[in-house]
TIZATOR-721230 format. One record per residue (C-alpha): residue in one letter; x, y, z; chain. Coordinates in steps of 0.05 Angstrom, whole numbers, plus 5000, padded with zeros to 4 digits. Layout:
BEGIN
+---------+------+-------+------+--------+
! residuo ! east ! north !   up ! cadena !
+---------+------+-------+------+--------+
!       A !    X !     Y !    Z !      A !
...
+---------+------+-------+------+--------+
***
This chain:
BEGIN
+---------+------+-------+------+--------+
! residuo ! east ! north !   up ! cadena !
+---------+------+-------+------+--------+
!       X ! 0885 !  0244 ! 6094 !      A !
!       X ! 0835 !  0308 ! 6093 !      A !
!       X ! 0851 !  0364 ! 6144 !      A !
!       X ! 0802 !  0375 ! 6188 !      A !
!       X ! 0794 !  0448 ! 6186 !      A !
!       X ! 0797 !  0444 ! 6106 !      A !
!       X ! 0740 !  0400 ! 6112 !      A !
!       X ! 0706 !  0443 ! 6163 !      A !
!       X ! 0724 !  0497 ! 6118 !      A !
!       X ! 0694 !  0463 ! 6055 !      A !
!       X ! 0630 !  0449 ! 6091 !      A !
!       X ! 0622 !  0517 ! 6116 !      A !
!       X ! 0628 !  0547 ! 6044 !      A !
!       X ! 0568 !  0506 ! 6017 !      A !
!       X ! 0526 !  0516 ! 6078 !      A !
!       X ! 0538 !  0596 ! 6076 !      A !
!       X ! 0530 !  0602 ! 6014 !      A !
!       X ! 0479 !  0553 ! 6002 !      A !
!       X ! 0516 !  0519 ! 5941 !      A !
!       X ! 0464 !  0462 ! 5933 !      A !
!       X ! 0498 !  0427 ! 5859 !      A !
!       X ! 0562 !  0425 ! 5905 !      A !
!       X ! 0586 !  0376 ! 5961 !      A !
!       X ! 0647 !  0400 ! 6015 !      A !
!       X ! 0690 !  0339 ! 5983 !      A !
!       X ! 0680 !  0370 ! 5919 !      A !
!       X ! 0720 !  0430 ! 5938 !      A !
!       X ! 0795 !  0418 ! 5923 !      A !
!       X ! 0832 !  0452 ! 5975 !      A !
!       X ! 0886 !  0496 ! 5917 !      A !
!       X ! 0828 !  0515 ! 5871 !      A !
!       X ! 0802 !  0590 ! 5872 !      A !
!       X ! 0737 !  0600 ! 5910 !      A !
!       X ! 0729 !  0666 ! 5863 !      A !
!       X ! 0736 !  0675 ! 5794 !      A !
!       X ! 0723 !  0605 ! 5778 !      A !
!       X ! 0666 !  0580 ! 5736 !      A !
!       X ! 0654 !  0525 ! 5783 !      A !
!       X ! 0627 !  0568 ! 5838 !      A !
!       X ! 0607 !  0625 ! 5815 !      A !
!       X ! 0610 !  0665 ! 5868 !      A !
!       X ! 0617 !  0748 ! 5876 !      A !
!       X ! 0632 !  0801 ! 5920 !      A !
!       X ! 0566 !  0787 ! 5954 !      A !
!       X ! 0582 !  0723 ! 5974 !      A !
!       X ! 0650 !  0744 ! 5994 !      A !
!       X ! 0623 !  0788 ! 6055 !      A !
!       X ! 0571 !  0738 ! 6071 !      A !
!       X ! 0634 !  0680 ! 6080 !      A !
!       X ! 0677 !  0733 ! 6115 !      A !
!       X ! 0620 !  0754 ! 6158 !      A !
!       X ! 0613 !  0682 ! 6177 !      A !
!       X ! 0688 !  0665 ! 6178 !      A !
!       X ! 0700 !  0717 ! 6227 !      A !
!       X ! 0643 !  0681 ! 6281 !      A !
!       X ! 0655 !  0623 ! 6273 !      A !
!       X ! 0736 !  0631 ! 6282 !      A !
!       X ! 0745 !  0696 ! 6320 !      A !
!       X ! 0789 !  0722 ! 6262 !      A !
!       X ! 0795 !  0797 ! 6237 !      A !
!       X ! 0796 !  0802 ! 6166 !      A !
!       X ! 0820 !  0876 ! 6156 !      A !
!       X ! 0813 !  0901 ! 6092 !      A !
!       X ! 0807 !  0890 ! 6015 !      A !
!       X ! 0871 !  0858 ! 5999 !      A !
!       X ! 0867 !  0814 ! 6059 !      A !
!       X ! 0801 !  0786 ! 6044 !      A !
!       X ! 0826 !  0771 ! 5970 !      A !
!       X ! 0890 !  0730 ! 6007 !      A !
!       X ! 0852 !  0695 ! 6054 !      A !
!       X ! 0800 !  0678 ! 6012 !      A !
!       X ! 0834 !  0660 ! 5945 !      A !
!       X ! 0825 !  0582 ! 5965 !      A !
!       X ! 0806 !  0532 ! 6010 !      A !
!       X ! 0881 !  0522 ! 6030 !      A !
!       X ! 0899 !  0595 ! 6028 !      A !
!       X ! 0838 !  0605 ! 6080 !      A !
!       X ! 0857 !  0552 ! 6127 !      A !
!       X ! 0922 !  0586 ! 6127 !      A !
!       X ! 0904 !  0647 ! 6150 !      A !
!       X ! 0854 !  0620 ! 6197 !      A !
!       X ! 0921 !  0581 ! 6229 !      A !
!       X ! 0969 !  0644 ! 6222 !      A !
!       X ! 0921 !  0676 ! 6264 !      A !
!       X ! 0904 !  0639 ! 6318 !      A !
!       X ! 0976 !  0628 ! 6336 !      A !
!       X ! 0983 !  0708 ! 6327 !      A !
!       X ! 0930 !  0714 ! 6391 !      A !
!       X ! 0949 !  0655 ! 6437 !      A !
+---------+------+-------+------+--------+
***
């Protein structure tokens, strides 16, 4: 069964970054978002997900380092995105 905020996560990705060969399903929730061929995606497109990430969940993503954590896949964001909504409630 999918998780719901992977999927939510997923289809965020390809609508923010307008990834128009790619469907949310597509995404498999353990494989880089950076780095891979697949994607194809930079530093550009890094700030314009955190950017969005950060709206649409309320999250801080602080620096550098953080942003590669968070944002090294699918799972990995999700992750986060949990970690720190139980940090603030």
């Amino acid at each position: 069964m999918t998780d719901p905020l992977n999927a939510q996560l997923k289809a965020l990705i390809v609508d923010t970054l307008k990834l128009t060969d790619v469907r949310p399903e597509d995404i498999p929730d353990d494989e880089p978002l950076f780095g891979s061929p697949r994607f194809g995606l930079d530093s550009i497109d890094a700030l314009e997900l955190v950017v969005r990430l950060e709206k649409e969940f309320t999250v801080k993503i602080s620096n550098a380092e953080e942003s590669r954590r968070a944002l090294a896949s699918v799972g990995a964001l999700a992750d986060f995105i949990r970690t720190r909504r139980m940090a603030s409630a």
